[in-house]
C-alpha positions as CSV (number, residue, x, y, z in Angstrom):
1,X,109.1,99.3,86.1
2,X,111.8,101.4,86.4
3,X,115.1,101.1,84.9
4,X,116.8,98.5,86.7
5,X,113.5,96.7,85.9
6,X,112.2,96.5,89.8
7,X,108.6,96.9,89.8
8,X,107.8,99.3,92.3
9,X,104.5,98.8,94.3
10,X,102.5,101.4,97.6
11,X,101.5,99.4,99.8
12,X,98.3,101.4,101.2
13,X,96.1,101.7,104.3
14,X,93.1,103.7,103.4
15,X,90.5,105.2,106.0
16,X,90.7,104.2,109.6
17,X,91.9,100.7,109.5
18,X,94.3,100.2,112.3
19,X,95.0,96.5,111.2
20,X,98.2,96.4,109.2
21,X,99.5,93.0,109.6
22,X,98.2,92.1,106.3
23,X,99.9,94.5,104.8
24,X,103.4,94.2,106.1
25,X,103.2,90.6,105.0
26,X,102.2,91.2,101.2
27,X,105.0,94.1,101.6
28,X,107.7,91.7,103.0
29,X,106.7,88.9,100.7
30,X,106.5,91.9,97.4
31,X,110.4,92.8,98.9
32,X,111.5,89.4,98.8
33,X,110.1,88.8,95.2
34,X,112.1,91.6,94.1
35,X,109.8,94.5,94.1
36,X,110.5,97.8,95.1
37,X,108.3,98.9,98.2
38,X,106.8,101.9,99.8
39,X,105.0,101.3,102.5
40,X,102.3,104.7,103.4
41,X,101.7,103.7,106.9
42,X,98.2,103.7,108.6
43,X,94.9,105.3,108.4
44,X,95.7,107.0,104.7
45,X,93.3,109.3,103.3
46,X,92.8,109.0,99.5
47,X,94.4,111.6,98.5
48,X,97.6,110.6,100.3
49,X,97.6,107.3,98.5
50,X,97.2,108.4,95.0
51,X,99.5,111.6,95.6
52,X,102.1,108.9,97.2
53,X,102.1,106.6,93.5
54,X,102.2,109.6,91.4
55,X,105.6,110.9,93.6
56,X,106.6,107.3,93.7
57,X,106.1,106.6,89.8
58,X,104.2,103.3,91.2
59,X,104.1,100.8,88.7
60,X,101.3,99.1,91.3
61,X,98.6,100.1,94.3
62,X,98.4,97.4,96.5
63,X,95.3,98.7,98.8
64,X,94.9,96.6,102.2
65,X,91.3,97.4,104.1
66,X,89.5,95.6,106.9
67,X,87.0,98.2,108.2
68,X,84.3,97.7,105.4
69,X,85.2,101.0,103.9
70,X,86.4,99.6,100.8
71,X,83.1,100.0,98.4
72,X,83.6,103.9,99.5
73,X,87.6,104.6,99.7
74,X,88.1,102.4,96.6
75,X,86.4,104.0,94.2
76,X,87.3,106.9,95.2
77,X,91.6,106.1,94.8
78,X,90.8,104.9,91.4
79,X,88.4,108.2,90.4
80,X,91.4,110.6,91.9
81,X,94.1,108.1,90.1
82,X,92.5,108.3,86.7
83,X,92.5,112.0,87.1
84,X,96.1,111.8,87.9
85,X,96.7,110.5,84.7
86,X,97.5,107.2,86.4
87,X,95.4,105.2,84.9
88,X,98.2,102.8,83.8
89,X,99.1,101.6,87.4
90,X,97.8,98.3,88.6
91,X,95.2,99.0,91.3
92,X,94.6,95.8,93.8
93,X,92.6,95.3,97.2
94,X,92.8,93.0,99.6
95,X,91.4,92.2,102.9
96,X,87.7,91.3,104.2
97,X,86.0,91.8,100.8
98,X,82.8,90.3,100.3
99,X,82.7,88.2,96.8
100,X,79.1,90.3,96.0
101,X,81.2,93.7,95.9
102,X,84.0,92.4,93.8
103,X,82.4,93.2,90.7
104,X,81.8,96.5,91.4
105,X,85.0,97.0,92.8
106,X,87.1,95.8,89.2
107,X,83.9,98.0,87.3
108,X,85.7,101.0,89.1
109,X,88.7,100.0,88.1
110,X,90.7,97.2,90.6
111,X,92.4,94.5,88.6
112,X,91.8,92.1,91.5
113,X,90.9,91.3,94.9
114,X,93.0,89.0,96.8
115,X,91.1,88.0,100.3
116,X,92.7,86.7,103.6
117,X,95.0,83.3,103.4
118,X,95.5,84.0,99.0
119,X,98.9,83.0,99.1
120,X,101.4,85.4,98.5
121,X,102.7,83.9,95.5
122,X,100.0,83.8,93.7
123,X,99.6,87.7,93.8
124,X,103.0,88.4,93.3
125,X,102.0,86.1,89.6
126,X,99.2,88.7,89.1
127,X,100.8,91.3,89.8
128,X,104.1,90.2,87.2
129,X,101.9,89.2,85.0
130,X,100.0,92.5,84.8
131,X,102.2,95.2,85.6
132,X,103.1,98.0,82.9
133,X,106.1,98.2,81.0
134,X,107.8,101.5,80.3
């Protein structure tokens, strides 16, 4: 959190995903809980994402993927964030997940996966609950 104590959380689009409804909801609803927001936009590689929370001194990585991509560009955020040295910031996906890849998805290091209709409130819980302190 930064110094005023406002969480501050990317809210990501990785790959080609062109849906970003999902995402400008959790950012709205992350706003209106009192969170600091960036917003990267669509069809983020990567390396934008995690070069994004390291400018942005995220605090949380709130990744948003529909296109099936996630068991390839998820990994690979979390292999370039640990390299980073962010290894502290709170990694979450949501989207069209299937439950079999969730375990392999928190083994390569995202806290949790929240799928369509998880009500907003409950991830804003996770994310208080689970967030960093400086």
């Amino acid at each position: 959190m930064d110094s005023k104590g406002k969480i501050r959380v990317v809210v990501a689009k990785p790959g080609l995903d062109s849906h970003d409804r999902g995402a400008k909801v959790i950012a709205r609803a992350f706003r209106d809980a009192g969170m600091e927001v960036i917003y990267t936009g669509l069809w983020q590689t990567p390396e934008q994402i995690v070069e994004t929370a390291l400018q942005e001194d995220a605090d949380v990585v709130a990744l948003s993927i529909l296109s099936g991509a996630h068991m390839t560009l998820f990994p690979r955020i979390t292999k370039l964030m640990k390299q980073k040295g962010l290894d502290d910031v709170l990694v979450l996906g949501g989207g069209v997940i299937p439950e079999e890849d969730i375990p392999v998805l928190k083994k390569a290091g995202i806290a949790a996966i929240f799928g369509p209709d998880t009500h907003t409130g409950k991830i804003i819980d996770f994310i208080k609950e689970n967030t960093r302190k400086k």
